[in-house]
C-alpha positions, 0 to 999 in steps of 0.5 A: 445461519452459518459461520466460517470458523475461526473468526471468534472472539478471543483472548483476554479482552474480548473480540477486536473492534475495527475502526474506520481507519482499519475498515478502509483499509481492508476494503481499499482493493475494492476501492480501488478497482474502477471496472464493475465487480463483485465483493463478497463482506463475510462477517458483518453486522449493522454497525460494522465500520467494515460493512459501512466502508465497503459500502463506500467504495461500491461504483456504479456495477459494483455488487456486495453480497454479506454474510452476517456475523455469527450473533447478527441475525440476517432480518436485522442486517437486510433492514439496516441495508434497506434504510441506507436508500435505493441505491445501496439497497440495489448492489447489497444482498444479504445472505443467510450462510457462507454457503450461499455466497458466490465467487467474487473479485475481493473478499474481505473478512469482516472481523479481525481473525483470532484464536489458534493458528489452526482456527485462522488457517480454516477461516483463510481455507474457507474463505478461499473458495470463493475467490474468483481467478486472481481475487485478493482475500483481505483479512486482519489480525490484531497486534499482540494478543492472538499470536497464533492467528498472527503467526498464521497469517504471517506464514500465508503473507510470505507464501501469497501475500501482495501487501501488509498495512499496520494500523495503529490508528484503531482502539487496537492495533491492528496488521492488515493482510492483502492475500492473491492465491491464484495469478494475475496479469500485469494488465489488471494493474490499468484498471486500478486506482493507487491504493488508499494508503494507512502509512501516513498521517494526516496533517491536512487535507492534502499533507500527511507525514509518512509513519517513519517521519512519525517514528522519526519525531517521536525519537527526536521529542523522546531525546530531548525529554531524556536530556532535559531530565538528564542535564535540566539546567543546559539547553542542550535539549533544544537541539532534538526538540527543534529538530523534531519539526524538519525531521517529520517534514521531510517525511511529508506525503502530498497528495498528487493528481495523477494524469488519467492518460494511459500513455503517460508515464510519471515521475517516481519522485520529486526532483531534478532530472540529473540524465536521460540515456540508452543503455543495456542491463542485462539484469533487466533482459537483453533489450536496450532501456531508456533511463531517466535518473532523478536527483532528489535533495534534502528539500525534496518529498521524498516518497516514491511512486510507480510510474506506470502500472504495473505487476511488481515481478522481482525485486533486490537490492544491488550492494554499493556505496555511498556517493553523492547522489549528483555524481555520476558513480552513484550509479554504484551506490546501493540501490534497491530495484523494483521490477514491474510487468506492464503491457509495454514491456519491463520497467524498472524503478531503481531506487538509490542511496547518496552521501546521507541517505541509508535506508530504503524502504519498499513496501510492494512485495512480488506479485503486487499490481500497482497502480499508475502514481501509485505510493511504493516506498521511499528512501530516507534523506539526499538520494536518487531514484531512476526509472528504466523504460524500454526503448522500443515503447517509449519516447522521453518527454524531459532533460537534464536539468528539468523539474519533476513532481512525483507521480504528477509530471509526465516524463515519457509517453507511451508510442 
C-alpha cells in the first residue's frame, strides 16, 4: 500500500478529524453531478465520514474507486464496503495504491492536507494526475494550524480555484478548495444540480440563516451583553438584543424548488419586477439583451441565485451610488456583474446596491459552472438585482409590477 504525500498527520493535536458537514462538502461536486461518472476517494478508512458521504451521493452509473488511508489496510476497507449491501458494493472498488487508480470526474482528498506547503504542493501535483479533462480536485486544509498547507492552497485556489467553503460546523474548522486544472464548457453546468451549500444554518428543514446574518447576530447579542455590563441599570441593551432576531431573519435562506425545464430561465431573487426592456451594453458584447430588473425590499429573501446554467466567465464591480433602488438612476448605483457562458449566448446578473444597501457578496469566482437556481451571493438590505438575456434567445414571460421568487418563478424562457 501506498500513500500520496503530504497528507499526514500534523501539528500540535494530531490529524484533523472531517465531520459530516465538511464531508458534504468535499463530495458536494460529485453530488451534484446527475450524468453517470467516475469518482476517485484518495485517503479513506472505514469510519471515514468522507467515505461515508461519498457513498451517499453515488446515482445509479456512478463508480467510486478508494484508496485506503496510509494506516488502513485495504482487506479492512473492501470488508467494510462489502457490509454496506450489493448495491454499494457494485460502484465501490478498493484499491491497494494510488497507482492503480484511474482518471476520474472528481477527485476528493479524504483527509485534511497538513504539513509543509511543499508537502501540500505534492499531494495536489499528485492528485492531479488522475483528473479527467475539466474534473474538479476537492481537497481541505484546517484553519489555523497548518499554515503552510494553508497558504499553499490559498495560492492554488487564486490560480485554479472555482469555490472555496469555510466550515465551522466541524470539531475544527475547516476551508474547503474546489480545485478545475483543465477547462471546461458552459454546457457542463446543465448537467448539474445546484451545489450543497456549508454557508447557511439550518433553522428547519426548509430555512436556514445564511453565515453573515449569524455573523450579524452575533454582533447584535455581542453589543448588547457590552451595554448591559457597561450601563447595568438602563434598558438600553434591549435595543441590539431585539434586534438580533430580524437581523438574522433577514438573512434567511429558503429552500426552493427549481423547475426541471431546461428552457426556463429563473428569477435571481425575491421581489417585485420594477422593468422589462431591450437595451445594449456594450460591456456585455454588441448584441442587444433583454433586462429584467427586480426590486427587492427590506422584507425580501435576500440570497441571490443563478437564473440559468452556466459558466461564470467574468466578474466586476461598476463604481456608483446609492439611490433607492425603485428609482430609475439606480441603474448608476454600485453594482457588481456576474458574467455567465451558457449555450444561449451571455447572460448577465447585475447585482446592485440601494439607499441601505452596502455590500455585496459574490461567492462564484470565474471559471465556476453554476447550476440552474443555483445560491451565488447576496446583497445585504433594500436593493435590486437585473438579469440581462440575449434578445435573440429569449422571450420574457413577467411585467412591471409582477411578484417573483428566486430561483422558483420562471421569467423567461428559452426559444
Amino acid at each position: 500500500m501506498t500513500q500520496f504525500p503530504g497528507v499526514r498527520a500534523a501539528g500540535r493535536s494530531g490529524p484533523v478529524r472531517l465531520g459530516e458537514r465538511a464531508a458534504r462538502t468535499l463530495v458536494a461536486e460529485l453530488a451534484r453531478i446527475n450524468d453517470p461518472k467516475a469518482a476517485l476517494l484518495v485517503g479513506a478508512a472505514p469510519e471515514s465520514a468522507v467515505l461515508a458521504a461519498a457513498i451517499e451521493a453515488l446515482l445509479p452509473g456512478d463508480t467510486l474507486t478508494v484508496v485506503p488511508a496510509e494506516s488502513v489496510s485495504p482487506t479492512a476497507l473492501r470488508e467494510h464496503v462489502s457490509a454496506q449491501g450489493r448495491w454499494v458494493a457494485d460502484r465501490v472498488r478498493v484499491v491497494d495504491s494510488l497507482a492503480e487508480a484511474e482518471p476520474a470526474a472528481v477527485v476528493v482528498a479524504g483527509e485534511a492536507l497538513a504539513g509543509t506547503a511543499e508537502e501540500a504542493r505534492a499531494t495536489v501535483e499528485t492528485l492531479t494526475k488522475y483528473l479527467a479533462d475539466g474534473a474538479l480536485l476537492s481537497v481541505a486544509t484546517a484553519v489555523g494550524r497548518t499554515a503552510g498547507a494553508a497558504a499553499e492552497l490559498e495560492r492554488q485556489g487564486a490560480l485554479h480555484g472555482v469555490g472555496v467553503d469555510l466550515v465551522l460546523r466541524n470539531p475544527e474548522p475547516v476551508r474547503v478548495f474546489r480545485l478545475r486544472f483543465t477547462p471546461t464548457d458552459a454546457a457542463a453546468a446543465e448537467r448539474l444540480a445546484p451545489a450543497y451549500r456549508p454557508s447557511s444554518v439550518p433553522v428547519t428543514r426548509d430555512m436556514h440563516i445564511d453565515s453573515n446574518g449569524v455573523a450579524a447576530a452575533g454582533i447584535a447579542l455581542g453589543l448588547a451583553a457590552l451595554t448591559r455590563l457597561a450601563r447595568p441599570k438602563s434598558k438600553l441593551w434591549l435595543v441590539p438584543a431585539l434586534a438580533a432576531a430580524p437581523v438574522a431573519a433577514f438573512f434567511r435562506d429558503p429552500e426552493r424548488d427549481v423547475p426541471e425545464d431546461p428552457s426556463a430561465v429563473v428569477a435571481a431573487a425575491d421581489g417585485k419586477v420594477l422593468s422589462v426592456q431591450r437595451l445594449h451594453d456594450e460591456r456585455f458584447g454588441d448584441g442587444e439583451f433583454l433586462r429584467i430588473a427586480v426590486f427587492l425590499s427590506v422584507l425580501d429573501v435576500h440570497v441571490n441565485r443563478s437564473p440559468v446554467a452556466g459558466k461564470v466567465v467574468d466578474y466586476f464591480v461598476a463604481d456608483g451610488g446609492f439611490v433607492n433602488a425603485m428609482k430609475p438612476d439606480a441603474e448608476h448605483n454600485v453594482a457588481a456583474y456576474t458574467v455567465l457562458d451558457t449555450t444561449h449566448g451571455t447572460v448577465v446578473v447585475a447585482q446592485r446596491t440601494g439607499l441601505i444597501a452596502r455590500r455585496i457578496v459574490q461567492r462564484a469566482p470565474i471559471g465556476t459552472l453554476l447550476a440552474r437556481g443555483e445560491r451565488f451571493g447576496l446583497i445585504r438590505f433594500g436593493s435590486r438585482t437585473d438579469v440581462y438575456l440575449p434578445v435573440e434567445a429569449a422571450d420574457p414571460l413577467v411585467g412591471p409590477g409582477d411578484k417573483v421568487v428566486g430561483g422558483s418563478t420562471v421569467i423567461a424562457r428559452w426559444r
